[in-house]
N, C-alpha and C positions, 0 to 999 in steps of 0.2 A: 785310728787316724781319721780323720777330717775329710768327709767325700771318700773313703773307701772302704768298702767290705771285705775284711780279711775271715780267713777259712783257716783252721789248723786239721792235717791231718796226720796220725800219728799211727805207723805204720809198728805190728808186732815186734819186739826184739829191738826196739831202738828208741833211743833215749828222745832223740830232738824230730821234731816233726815237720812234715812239709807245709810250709806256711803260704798261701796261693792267695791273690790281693785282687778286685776285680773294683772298677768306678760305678758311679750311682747309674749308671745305663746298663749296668749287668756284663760289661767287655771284660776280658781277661785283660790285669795289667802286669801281674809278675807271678811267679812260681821260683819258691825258694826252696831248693834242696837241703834234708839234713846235713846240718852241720856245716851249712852254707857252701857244699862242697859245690853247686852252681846254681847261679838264678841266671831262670832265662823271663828276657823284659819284651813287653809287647806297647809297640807305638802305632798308633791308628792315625791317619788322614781324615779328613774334611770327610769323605766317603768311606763308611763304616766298612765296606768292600775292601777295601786295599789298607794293610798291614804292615810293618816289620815285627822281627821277631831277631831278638839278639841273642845269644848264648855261647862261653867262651869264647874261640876266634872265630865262630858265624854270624852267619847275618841270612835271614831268609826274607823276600818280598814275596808278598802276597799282589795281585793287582787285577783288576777286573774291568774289561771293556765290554761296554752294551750296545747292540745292533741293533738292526731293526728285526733278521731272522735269529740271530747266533748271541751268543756271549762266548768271547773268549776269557780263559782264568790262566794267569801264568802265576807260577812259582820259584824262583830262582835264589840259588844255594850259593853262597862262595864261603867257600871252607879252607882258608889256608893255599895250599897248592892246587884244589880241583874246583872247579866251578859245577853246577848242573844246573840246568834249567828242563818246566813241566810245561806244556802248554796241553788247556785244555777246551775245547770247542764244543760247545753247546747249544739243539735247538731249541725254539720255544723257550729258550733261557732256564731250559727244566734237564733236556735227557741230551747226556752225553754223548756226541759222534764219533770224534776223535781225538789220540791224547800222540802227544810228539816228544821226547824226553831228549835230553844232549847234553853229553858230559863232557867238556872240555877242562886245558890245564889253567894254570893260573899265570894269566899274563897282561899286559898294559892293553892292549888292542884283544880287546873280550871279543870281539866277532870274525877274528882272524882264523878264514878255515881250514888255515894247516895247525892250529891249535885245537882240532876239534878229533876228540879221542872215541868217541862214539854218540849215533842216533839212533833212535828208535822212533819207529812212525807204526802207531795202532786205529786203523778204523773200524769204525762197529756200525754193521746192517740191521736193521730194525723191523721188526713185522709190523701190519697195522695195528696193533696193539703196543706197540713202542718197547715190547721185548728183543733183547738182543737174538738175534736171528746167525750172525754168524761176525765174526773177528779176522781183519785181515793182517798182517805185521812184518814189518819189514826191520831185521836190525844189523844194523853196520853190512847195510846193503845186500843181506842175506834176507831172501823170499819165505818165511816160515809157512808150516802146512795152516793153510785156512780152518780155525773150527768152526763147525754146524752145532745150531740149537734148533730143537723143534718144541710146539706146546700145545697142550690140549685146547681146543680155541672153549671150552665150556669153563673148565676148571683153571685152567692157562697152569696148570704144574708140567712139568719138563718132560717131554715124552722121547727125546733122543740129545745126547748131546756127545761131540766127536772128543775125542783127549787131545789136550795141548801136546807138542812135542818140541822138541830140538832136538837137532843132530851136534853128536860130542862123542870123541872116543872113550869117553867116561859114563857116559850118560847112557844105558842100556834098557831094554825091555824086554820083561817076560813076561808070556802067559800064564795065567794063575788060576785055579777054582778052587778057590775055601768048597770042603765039604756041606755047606749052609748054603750054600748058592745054589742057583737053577744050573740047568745043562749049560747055557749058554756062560754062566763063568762071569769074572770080573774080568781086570786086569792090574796090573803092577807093574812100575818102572823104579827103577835102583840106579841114583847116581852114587860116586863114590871117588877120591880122591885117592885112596891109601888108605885112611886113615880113620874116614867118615865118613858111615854108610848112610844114606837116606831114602827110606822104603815106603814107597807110596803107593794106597792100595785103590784102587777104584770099582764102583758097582758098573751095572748093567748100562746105566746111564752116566757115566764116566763123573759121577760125582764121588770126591774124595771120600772113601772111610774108612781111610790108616792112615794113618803115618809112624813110620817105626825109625827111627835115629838106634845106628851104634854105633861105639868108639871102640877101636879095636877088639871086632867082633863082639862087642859085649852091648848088647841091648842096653840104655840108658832112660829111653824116652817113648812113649808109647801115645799117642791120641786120635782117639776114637772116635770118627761122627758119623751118629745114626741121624739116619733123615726121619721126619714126621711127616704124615700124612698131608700136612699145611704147607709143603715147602720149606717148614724153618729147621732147624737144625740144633740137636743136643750133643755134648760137646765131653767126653770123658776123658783124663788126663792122668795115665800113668808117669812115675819115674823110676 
């Protein structure tokens, strides 16, 4: 087609491929599902910045305002019966401060706040090195525990960091030492509904590495991340 570079990509095990369509400026403009089971279309504004994105009965806006300290980035979802909206605040138009999420129902008067079914407000403390230093979060008016990050100010790799948590009478934690551990142990928290258990295992520096998914009692899913000396992380995945 005329002014667009199309990509086929054809996934194992299937006849029709996903055909993904981008303009002479390199923008994404469509992604077509095998067997046309859905395309989702992308429409850009005057300002590369700000989007939509269509797909069955969504609609997502992308939109971006510049300040003179901050950029704010919102995203807002309306899907049918539920709305949500992301807003996200940025300094030096580079590192993120804070992010505010709210899901409301679907109705004629979108800003009406007895249609508003939950918020969530997250801000993040920054060292002078512009790493996150600690997360504070407040959701549907409940005060979540603060977590702490610490770093080595030479190497700047993660020298202490506290575990996320929530209170739920489903949501539980135990104390755990894999035998490969030091004295000091990991830890693990298991939520679980009845029916589906999710086991997440943590090191010394409360960075994830387990997670074990069963379905009535029966292990299904297993992935494993060992950390590297660099910070980055490898990534093993059983089923």
């Amino acid at each position: 087609m005329p002014g667009i570079d199309r990509l086929l990509y054809r996934p194992a095990r299937l006849n029709d491929p996903y055909i993904v369509d981008y303009d002479r400026r390199g923008r994404l403009l469509s992604v077509i599902h095998p067997q046309r089971h859905r395309r989702v279309t992308y429409k850009y504004t005057s300002n590369d910045c700000d989007y939509d994105v269509f797909y069955d009965l969504t609609h997502v806006r992308h939109r971006t305002e510049l300040h003179a300290d901050y950029t704010l980035q919102t995203s807002a979802v309306d899907d049918f019966d539920v709305n949500c909206s992301c807003v996200i605040e940025r300094t030096d138009n580079v590192t993120m401060t804070s992010v505010q999420v709210m899901l409301t129902g679907c109705t004629h008067h979108r800003h009406d706040n007895e249609n508003v079914l939950l918020v969530g407000d997250f801000v993040y403390t920054r060292d002078s090195h512009w790493n996150e230093s600690s997360l504070n979060a407040v959701v549907a008016g409940h005060k979540l525990p603060v977590t702490k990050s610490r770093f080595n100010d030479q190497s700047r790799q993660t020298t202490y960091a506290s575990l996320f948590t929530c209170q739920h009478q489903r949501h539980r934690h135990r104390h755990h030492r894999d035998e490969s551990q030091s004295a000091g142990g990991g830890r693990r928290c298991v939520s679980d509904d009845g029916r589906v258990e999710v086991t997440r295992h943590y090191d010394t520096l409360s960075r994830l590495s387990k997670l074990v998914m069963s379905f009535s009692r029966r292990v299904s899913f297993i992935l494993q991340v060992m950390p590297h000396h660099t910070n980055s992380r490898r990534l093993e995945i059983n089923f």
